[in-house]
TORKOL-4160 file (C-alpha; in steps of 0.2 Angstrom, whole numbers, padded with zeros to 4 digits, m for minus):
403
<pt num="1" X="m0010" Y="m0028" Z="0001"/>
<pt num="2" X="m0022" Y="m0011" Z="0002"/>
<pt num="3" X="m0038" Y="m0011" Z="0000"/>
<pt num="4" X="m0051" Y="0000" Z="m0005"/>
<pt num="5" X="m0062" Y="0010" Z="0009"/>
<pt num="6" X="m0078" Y="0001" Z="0006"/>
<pt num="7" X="m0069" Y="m0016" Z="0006"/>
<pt num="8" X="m0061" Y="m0010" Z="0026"/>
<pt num="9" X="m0079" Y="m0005" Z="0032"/>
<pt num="10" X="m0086" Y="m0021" Z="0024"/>
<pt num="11" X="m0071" Y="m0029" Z="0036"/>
<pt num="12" X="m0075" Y="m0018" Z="0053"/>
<pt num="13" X="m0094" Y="m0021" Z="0050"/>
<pt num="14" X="m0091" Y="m0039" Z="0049"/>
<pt num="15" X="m0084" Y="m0038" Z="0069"/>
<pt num="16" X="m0095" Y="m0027" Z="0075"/>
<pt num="17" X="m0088" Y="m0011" Z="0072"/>
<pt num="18" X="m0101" Y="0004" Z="0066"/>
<pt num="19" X="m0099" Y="0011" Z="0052"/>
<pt num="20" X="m0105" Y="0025" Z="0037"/>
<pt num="21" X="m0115" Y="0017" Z="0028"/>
<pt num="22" X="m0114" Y="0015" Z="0009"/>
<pt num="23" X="m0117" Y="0010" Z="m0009"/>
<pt num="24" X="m0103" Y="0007" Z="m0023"/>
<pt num="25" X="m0105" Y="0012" Z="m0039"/>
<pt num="26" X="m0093" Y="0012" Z="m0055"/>
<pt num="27" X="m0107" Y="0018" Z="m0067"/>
<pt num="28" X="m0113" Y="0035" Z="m0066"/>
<pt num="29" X="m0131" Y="0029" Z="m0072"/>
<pt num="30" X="m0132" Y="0020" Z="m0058"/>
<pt num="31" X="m0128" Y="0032" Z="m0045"/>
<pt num="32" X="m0146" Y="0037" Z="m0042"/>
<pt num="33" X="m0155" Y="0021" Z="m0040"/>
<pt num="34" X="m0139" Y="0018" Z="m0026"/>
<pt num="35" X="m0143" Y="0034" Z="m0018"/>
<pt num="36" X="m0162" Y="0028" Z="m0016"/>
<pt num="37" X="m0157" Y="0012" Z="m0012"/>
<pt num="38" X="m0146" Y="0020" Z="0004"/>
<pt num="39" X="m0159" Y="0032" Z="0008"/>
<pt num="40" X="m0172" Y="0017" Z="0012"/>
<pt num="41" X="m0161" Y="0009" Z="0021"/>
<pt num="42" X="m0153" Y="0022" Z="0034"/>
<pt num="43" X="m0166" Y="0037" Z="0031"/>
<pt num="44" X="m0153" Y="0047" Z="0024"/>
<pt num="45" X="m0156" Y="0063" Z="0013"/>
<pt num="46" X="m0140" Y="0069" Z="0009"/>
<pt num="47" X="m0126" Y="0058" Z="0003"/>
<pt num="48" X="m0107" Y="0061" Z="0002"/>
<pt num="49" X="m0099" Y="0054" Z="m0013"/>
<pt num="50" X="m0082" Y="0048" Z="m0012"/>
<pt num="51" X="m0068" Y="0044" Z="m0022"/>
<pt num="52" X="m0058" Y="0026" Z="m0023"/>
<pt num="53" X="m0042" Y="0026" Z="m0023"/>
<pt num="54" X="m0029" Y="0018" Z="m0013"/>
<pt num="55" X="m0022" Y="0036" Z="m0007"/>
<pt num="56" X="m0027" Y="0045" Z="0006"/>
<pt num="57" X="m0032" Y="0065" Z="0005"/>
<pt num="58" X="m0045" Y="0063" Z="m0006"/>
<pt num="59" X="m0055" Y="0078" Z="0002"/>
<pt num="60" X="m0043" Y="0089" Z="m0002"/>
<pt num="61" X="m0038" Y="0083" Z="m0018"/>
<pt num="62" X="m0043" Y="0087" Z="m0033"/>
<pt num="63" X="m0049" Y="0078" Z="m0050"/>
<pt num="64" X="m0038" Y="0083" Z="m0067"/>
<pt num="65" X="m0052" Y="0083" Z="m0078"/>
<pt num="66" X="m0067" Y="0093" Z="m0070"/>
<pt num="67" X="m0060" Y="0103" Z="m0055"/>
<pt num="68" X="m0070" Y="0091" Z="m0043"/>
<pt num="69" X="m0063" Y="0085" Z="m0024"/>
<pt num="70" X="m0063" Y="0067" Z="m0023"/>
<pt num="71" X="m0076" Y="0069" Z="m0008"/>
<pt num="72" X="m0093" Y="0078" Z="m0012"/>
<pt num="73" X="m0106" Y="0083" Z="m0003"/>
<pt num="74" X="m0123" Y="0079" Z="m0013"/>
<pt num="75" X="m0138" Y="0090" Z="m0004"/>
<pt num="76" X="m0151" Y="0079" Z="m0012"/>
<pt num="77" X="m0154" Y="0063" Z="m0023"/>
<pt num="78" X="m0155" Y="0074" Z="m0037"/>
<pt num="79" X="m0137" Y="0083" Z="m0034"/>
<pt num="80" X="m0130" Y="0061" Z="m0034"/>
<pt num="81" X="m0126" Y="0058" Z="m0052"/>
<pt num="82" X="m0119" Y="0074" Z="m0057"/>
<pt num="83" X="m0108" Y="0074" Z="m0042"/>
<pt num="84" X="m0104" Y="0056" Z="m0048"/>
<pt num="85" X="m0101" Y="0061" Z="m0067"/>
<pt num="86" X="m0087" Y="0074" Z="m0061"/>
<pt num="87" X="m0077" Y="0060" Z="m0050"/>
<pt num="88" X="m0081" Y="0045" Z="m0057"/>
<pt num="89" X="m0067" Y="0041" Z="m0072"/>
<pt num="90" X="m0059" Y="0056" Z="m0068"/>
<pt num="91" X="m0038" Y="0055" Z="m0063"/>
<pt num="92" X="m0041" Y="0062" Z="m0046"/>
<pt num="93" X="m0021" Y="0068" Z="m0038"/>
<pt num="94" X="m0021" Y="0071" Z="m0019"/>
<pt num="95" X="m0006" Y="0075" Z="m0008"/>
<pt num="96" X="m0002" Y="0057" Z="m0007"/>
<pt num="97" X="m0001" Y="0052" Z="m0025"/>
<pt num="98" X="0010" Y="0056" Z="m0039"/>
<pt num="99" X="0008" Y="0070" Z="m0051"/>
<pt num="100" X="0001" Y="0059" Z="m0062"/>
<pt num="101" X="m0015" Y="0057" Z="m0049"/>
<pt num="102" X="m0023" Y="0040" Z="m0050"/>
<pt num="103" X="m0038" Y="0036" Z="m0061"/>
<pt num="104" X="m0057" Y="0035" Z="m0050"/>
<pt num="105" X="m0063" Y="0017" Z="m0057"/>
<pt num="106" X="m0079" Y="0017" Z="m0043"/>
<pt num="107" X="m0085" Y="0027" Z="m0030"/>
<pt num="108" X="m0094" Y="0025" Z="m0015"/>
<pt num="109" X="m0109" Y="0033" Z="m0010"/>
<pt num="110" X="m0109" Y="0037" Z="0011"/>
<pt num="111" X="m0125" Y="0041" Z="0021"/>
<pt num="112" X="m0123" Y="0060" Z="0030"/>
<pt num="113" X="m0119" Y="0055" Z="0047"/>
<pt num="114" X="m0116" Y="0073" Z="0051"/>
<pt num="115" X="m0134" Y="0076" Z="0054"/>
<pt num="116" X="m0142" Y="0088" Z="0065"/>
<pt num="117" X="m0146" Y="0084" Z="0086"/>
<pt num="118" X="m0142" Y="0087" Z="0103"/>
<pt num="119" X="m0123" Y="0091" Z="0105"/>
<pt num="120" X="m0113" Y="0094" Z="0090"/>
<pt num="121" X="m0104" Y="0081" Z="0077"/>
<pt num="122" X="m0084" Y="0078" Z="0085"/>
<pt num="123" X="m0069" Y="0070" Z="0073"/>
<pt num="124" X="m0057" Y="0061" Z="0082"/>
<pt num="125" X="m0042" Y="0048" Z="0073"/>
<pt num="126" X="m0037" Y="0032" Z="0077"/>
<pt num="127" X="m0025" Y="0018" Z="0070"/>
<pt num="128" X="m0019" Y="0001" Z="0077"/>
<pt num="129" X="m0002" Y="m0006" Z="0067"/>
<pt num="130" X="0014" Y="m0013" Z="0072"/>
<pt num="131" X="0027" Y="m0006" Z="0081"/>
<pt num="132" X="0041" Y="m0014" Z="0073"/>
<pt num="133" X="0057" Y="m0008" Z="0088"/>
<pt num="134" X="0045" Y="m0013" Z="0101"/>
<pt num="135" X="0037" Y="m0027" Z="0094"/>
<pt num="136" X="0022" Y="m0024" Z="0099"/>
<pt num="137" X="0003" Y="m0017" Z="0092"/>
<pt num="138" X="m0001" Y="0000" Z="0097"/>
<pt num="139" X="m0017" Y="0010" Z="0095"/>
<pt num="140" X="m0012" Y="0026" Z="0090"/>
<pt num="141" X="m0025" Y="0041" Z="0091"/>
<pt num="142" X="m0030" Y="0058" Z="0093"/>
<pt num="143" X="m0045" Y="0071" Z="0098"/>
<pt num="144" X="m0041" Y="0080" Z="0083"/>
<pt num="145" X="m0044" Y="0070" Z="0069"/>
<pt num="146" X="m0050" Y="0075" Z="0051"/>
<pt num="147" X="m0043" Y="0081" Z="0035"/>
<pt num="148" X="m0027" Y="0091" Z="0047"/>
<pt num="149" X="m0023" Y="0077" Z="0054"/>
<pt num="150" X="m0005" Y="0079" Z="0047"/>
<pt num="151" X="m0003" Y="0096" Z="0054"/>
<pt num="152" X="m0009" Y="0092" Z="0072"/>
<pt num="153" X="0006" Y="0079" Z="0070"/>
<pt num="154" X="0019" Y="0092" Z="0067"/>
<pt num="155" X="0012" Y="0108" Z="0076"/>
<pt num="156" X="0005" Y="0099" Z="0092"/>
<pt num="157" X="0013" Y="0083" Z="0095"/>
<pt num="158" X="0008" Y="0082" Z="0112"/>
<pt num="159" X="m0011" Y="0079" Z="0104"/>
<pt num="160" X="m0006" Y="0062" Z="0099"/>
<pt num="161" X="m0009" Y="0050" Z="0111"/>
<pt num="162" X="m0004" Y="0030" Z="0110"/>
<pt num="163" X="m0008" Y="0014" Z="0119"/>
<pt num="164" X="0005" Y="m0001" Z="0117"/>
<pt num="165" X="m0005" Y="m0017" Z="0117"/>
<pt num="166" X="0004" Y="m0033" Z="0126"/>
<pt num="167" X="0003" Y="m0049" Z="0115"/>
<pt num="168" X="0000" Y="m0059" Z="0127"/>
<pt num="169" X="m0017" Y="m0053" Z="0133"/>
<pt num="170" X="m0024" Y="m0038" Z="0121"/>
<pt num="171" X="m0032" Y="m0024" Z="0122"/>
<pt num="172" X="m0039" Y="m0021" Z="0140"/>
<pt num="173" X="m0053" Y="m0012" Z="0148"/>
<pt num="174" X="m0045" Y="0000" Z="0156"/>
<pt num="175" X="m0034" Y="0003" Z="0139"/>
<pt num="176" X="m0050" Y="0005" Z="0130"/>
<pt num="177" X="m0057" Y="0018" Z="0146"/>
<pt num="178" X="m0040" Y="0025" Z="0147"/>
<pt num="179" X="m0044" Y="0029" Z="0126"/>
<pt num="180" X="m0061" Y="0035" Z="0128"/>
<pt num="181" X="m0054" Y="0048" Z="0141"/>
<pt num="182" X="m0041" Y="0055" Z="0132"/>
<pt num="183" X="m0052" Y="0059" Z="0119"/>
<pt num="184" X="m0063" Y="0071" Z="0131"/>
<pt num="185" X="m0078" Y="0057" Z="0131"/>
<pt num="186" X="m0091" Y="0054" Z="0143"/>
<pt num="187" X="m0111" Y="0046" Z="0145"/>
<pt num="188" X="m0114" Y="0038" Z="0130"/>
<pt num="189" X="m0101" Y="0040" Z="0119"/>
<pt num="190" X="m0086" Y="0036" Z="0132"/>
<pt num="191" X="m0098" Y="0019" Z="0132"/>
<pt num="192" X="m0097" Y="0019" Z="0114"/>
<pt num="193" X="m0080" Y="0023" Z="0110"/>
<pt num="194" X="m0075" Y="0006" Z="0122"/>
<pt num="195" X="m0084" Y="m0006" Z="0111"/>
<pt num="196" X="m0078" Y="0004" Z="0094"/>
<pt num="197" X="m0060" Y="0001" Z="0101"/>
<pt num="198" X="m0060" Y="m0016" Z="0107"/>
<pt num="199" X="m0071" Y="m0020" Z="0089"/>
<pt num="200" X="m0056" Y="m0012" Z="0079"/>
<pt num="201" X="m0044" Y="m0021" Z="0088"/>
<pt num="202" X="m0051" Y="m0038" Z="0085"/>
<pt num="203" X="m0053" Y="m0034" Z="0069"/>
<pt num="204" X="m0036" Y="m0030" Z="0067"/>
<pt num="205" X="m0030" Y="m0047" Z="0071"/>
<pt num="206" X="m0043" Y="m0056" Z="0064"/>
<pt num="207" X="m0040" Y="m0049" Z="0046"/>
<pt num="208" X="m0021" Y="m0051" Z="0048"/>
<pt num="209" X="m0019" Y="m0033" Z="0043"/>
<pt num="210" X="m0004" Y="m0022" Z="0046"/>
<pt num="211" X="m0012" Y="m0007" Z="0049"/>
<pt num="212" X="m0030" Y="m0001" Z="0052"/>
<pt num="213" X="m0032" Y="0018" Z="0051"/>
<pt num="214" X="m0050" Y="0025" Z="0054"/>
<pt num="215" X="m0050" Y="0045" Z="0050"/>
<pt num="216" X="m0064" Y="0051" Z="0057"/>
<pt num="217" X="m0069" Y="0041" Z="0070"/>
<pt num="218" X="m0084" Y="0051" Z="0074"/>
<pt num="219" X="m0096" Y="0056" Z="0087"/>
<pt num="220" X="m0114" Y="0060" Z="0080"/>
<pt num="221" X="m0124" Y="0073" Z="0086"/>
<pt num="222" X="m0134" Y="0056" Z="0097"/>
<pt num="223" X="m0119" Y="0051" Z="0104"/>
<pt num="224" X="m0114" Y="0035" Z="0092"/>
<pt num="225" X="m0098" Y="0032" Z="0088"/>
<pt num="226" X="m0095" Y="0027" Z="0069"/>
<pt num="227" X="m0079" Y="0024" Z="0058"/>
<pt num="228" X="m0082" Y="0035" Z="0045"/>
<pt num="229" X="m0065" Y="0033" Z="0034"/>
<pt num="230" X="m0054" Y="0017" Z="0034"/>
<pt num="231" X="m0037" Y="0014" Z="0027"/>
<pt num="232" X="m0031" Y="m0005" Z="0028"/>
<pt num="233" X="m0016" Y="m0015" Z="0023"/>
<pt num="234" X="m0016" Y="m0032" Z="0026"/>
<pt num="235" X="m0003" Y="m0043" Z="0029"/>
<pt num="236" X="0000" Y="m0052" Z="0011"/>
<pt num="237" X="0009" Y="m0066" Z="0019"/>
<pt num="238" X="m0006" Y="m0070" Z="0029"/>
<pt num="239" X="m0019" Y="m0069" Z="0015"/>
<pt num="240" X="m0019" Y="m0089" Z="0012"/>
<pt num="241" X="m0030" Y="m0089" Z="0029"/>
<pt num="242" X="m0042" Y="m0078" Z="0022"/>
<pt num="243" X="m0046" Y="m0082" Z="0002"/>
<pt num="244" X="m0061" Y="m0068" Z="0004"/>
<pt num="245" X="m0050" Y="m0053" Z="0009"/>
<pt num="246" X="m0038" Y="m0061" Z="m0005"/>
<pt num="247" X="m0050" Y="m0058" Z="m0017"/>
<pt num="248" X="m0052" Y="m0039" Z="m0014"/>
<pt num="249" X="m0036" Y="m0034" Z="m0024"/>
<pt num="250" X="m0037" Y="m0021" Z="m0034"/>
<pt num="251" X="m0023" Y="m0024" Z="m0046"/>
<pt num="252" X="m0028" Y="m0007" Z="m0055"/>
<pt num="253" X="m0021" Y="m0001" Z="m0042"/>
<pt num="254" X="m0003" Y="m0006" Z="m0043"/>
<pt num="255" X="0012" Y="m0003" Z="m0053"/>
<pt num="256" X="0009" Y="m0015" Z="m0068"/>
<pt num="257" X="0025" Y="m0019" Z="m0069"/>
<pt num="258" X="0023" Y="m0025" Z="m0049"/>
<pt num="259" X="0009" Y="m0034" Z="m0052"/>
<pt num="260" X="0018" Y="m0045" Z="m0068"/>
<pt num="261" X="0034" Y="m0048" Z="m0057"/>
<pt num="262" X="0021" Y="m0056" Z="m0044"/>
<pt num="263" X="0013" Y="m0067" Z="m0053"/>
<pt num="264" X="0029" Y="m0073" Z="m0062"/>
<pt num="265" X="0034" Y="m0075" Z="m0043"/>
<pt num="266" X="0047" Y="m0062" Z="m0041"/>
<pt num="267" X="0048" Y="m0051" Z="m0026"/>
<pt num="268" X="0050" Y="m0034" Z="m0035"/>
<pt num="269" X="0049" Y="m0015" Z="m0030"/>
<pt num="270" X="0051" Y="m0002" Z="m0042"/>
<pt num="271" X="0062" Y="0012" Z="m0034"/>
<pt num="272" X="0067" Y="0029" Z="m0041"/>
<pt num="273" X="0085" Y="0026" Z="m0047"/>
<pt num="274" X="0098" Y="0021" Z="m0061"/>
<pt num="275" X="0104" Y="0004" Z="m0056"/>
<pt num="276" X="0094" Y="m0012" Z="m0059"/>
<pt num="277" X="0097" Y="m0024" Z="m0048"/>
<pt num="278" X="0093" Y="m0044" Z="m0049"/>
<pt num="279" X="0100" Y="m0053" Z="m0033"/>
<pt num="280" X="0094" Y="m0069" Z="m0024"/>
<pt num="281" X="0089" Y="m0068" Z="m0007"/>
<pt num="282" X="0081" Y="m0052" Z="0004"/>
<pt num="283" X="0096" Y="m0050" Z="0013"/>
<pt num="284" X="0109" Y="m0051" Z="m0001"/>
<pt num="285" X="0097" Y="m0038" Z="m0010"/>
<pt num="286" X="0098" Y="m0026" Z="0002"/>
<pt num="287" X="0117" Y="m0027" Z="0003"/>
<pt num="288" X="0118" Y="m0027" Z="m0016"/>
<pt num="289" X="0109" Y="m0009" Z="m0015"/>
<pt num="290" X="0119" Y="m0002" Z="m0001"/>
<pt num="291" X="0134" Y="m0006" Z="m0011"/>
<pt num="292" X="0126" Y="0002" Z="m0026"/>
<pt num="293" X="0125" Y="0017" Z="m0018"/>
<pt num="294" X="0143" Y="0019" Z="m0012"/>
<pt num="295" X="0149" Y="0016" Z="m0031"/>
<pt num="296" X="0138" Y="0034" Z="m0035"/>
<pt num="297" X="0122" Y="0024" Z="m0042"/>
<pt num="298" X="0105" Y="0022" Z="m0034"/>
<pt num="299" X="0096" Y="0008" Z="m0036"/>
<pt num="300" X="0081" Y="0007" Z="m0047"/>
<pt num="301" X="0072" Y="m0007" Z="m0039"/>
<pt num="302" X="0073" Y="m0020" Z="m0028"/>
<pt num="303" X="0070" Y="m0038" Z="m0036"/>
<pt num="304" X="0073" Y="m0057" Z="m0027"/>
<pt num="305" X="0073" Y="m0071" Z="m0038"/>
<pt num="306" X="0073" Y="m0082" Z="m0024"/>
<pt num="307" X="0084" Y="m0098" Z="m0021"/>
<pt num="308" X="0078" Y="m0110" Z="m0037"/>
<pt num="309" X="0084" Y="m0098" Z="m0049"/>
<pt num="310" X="0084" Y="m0105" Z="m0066"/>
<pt num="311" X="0086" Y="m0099" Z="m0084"/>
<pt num="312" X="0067" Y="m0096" Z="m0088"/>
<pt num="313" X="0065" Y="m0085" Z="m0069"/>
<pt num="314" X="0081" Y="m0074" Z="m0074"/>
<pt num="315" X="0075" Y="m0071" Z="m0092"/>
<pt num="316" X="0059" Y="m0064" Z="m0085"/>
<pt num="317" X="0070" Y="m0054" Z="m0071"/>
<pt num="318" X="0079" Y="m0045" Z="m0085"/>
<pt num="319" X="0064" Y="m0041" Z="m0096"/>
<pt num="320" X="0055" Y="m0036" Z="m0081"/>
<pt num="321" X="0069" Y="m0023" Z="m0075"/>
<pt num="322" X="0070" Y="m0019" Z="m0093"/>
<pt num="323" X="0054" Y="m0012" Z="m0093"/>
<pt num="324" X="0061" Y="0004" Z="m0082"/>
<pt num="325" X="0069" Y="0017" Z="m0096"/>
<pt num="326" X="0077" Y="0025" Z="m0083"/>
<pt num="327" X="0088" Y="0012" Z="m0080"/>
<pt num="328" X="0106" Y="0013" Z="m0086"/>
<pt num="329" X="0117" Y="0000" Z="m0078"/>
<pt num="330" X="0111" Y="m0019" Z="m0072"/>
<pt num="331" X="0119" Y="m0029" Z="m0058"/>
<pt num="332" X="0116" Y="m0048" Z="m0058"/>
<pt num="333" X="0122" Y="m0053" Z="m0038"/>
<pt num="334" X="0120" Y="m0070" Z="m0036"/>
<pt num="335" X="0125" Y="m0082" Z="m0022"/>
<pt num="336" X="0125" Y="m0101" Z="m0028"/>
<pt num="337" X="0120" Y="m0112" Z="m0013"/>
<pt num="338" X="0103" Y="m0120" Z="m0016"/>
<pt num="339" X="0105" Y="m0115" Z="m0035"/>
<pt num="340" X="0123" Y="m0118" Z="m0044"/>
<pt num="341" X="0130" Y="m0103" Z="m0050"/>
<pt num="342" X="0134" Y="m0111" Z="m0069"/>
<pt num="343" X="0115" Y="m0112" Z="m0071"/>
<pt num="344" X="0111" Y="m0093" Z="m0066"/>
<pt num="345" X="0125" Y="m0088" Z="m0079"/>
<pt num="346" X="0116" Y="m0099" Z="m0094"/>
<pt num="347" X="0101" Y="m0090" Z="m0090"/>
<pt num="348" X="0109" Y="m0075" Z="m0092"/>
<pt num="349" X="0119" Y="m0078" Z="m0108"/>
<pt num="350" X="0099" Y="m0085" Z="m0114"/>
<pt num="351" X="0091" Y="m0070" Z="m0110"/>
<pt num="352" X="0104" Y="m0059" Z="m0117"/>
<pt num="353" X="0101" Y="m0069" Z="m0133"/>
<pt num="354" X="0082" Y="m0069" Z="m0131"/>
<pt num="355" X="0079" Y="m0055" Z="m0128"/>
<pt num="356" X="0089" Y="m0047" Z="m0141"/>
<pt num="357" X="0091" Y="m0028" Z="m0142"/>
<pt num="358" X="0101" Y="m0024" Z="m0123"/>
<pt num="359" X="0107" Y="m0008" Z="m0124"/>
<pt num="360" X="0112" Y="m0007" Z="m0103"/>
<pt num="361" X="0130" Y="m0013" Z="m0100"/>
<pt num="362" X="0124" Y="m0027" Z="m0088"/>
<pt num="363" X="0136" Y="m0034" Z="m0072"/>
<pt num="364" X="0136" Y="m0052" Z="m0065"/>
<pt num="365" X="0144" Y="m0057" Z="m0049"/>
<pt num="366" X="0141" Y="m0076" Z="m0044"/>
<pt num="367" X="0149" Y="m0082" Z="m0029"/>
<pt num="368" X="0148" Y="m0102" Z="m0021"/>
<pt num="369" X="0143" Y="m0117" Z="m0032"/>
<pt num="370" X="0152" Y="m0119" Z="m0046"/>
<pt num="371" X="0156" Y="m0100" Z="m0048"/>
<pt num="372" X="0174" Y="m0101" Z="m0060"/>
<pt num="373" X="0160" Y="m0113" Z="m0072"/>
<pt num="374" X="0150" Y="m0097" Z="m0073"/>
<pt num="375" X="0163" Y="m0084" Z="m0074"/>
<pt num="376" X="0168" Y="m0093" Z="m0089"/>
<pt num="377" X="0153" Y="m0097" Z="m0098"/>
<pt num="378" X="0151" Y="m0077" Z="m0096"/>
<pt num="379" X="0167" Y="m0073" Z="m0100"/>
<pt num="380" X="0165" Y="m0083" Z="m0117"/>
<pt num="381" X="0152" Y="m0078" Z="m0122"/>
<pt num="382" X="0156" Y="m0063" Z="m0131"/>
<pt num="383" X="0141" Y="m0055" Z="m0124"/>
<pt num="384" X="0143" Y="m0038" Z="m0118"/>
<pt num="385" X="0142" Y="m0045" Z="m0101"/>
<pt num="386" X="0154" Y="m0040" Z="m0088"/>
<pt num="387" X="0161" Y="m0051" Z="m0074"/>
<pt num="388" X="0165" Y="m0050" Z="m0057"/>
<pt num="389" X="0169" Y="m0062" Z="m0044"/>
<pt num="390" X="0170" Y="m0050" Z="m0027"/>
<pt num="391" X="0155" Y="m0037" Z="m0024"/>
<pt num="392" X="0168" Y="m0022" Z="m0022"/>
<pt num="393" X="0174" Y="m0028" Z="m0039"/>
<pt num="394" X="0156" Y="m0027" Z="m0044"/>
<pt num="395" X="0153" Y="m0010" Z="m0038"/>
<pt num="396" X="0167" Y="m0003" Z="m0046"/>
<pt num="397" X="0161" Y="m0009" Z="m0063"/>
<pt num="398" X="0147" Y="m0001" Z="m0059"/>
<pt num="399" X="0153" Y="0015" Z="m0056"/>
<pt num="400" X="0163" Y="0015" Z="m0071"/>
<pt num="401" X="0150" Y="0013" Z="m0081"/>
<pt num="402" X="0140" Y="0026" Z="m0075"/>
<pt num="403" X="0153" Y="0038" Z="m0075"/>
């Protein structure tokens, strides 16, 4: 599950990380009396106005309607609410959302921690995830952090530094030294920067998140060490431990059609193809869209029923993977072991029924309990329906009618 920026700092502050301080706002008439607010609190003058999306590149993107970045600068509480009136509601599209852009519900208003002082401000990035071939967390950073962060990854690779973390003690001292070196630290700051990385660490495995990534770490002009930016996903299989993170989804967010297919209790993805699949088990899901694409087609989504499939779940399946017009063929792969393969097939012939006007050619293969039963009950049903009974049969069907 992602969250929003405000919503990650709320987290890191909340284990002793430092952070840009702020005020979220989703009324523009209400951007001032936030601004004054922050000001009193931090002694802030300027304020920097940010969009909320999940998507990063908001600096560089840019807002449909008025032209405005999705991050602002406002030189003054008097610049705040006009800066807010030309983000706020706006579709803002960045280089890591669709065309379409995503639409600015709220915004968060950021103290200027890029005041003047003794030495000057430095960005540096830094993210903890899962190495999934290693099995292992790994702090992942670099001195040149900032909005180029992409291109110091491709140009100057060797500028990318990482730190694997073992299990079975954390994060180290030395590790968090060995960090605060690399980045060209000393005095103060190389002080600093050892709490700020131990914090984000514990942070990371307290929240159960996936991946934390904080761009800019920065080092103020006094030598403080604050996460400026943060980007979190948290593990949604760990979110029964923690009700209060649960309870920052943004479904706005989401594809609408993901969000319906979860609260139905379906595991569904939507992907770009022509093929809609409705399988039973992660595994058999992923075969079903491997085979898909060796009959020509390309799957269109990913979607688990789960093992107690009944009439009612499949019904919802079908109208769900329905919902994508760019789908021109469906296959139904099901394995009957927990659920019998006679009572998938009823639910299928009901949901053809139900929903009435199918206009897909639609292509069921159920193998194990009770699957002649269901190849039958297909097969009579004088449903344009067709059946298979081995999955390069199914493919083939598939590809014939796509061709």
């Amino acid at each position: 599950m992602n969250i929003h920026e405000f919503q990650g700092k709320s987290i890191l502050k909340s284990f002793g990380v430092a952070i840009q301080e702020g005020k979220v706002v989703n009324d523009a008439s209400k951007a001032e009396s936030a601004a004054k607010e922050l000001s009193v609190e931090t002694g802030t003058e300027w304020f920097v106005v940010k969009a909320q999306i999940h998507a990063g590149g908001r600096g560089k993107g840019s807002v449909k309607e008025t032209g405005s970045r999705g991050v602002v600068l406002a030189k003054g509480l008097d610049k705040v609410e006009g800066i807010v009136k030309g983000i706020l509601g706006g579709t803002l599209v960045t280089a890591q959302t669709t065309e379409a852009g995503k639409k600015v519900n709220q915004v968060l208003i950021a103290q200027d921690v890029y005041y003047p002082g003794d030495s000057e401000p430095e960005e540096y990035y830094m993210s903890v995830l899962l190495d999934r071939q290693r099995g292992r967390n790994v702090i992942v950073y670099s001195p040149d952090g900032g909005m180029d962060i992409e291109d110091v990854a491709e140009k100057t690779p060797e500028r990318i530094f990482r730190e694997e973390i073992d299990p079975a003690v954390g994060v180290m001292p030395f590790q968090c030294r060995r960090i605060a070196f690399n980045l060209g630290l000393s005095g103060q700051a190389f002080k600093e920067m050892q709490k700020f990385v131990k914090s984000l660490y514990d942070a990371f495995l307290g929240c159960d998140a996936t991946m934390f990534e904080i761009n800019p770490v920065l080092k103020t002009s006094d030598n403080r060490i604050i996460a400026v930016d943060s980007k979190v996903s948290l593990d949604g299989n760990g979110l029964f431990r923690h009700p209060d993170y649960a309870a920052m989804r943004d479904k706005s967010e989401e594809d609408p059609t993901e969000v319906e297919a979860s609260e139905a209790g379906l595991s569904y993805v939507k992907l770009d193809g022509n093929v809609g699949c409705m399988v039973n088990g992660a595994g058999l899901a992923m075969a079903t869209m491997d085979i898909i694409k060796l009959s020509g087609g390309d799957p269109a989504n990913f979607l688990d029923v789960g093992g107690t499939a009944d009439a009612a779940r499949v019904e919802k399946a079908f109208r769900i993977i329905l919902k994508d017009e760019t789908v021109k063929a469906i296959l139904v792969n099901i394995f009957g072991g927990i659920v019998r393969c006679d009572r998938v097939a009823q639910g299928v012939v009901d949901a053809y029924n139900n929903i009435g006007d199918i206009n897909v050619p639609i292509i069921v293969r159920l193998q194990g309990t009770n699957a002649e039963e269901a190849k039958k009950l297909i097969d009579d049903s004088g449903l344009q329906v067709h059946s298979a009974v081995l999955l390069q049969e199914a493919a083939e069907k598939v590809k014939s009618v796509l061709a």
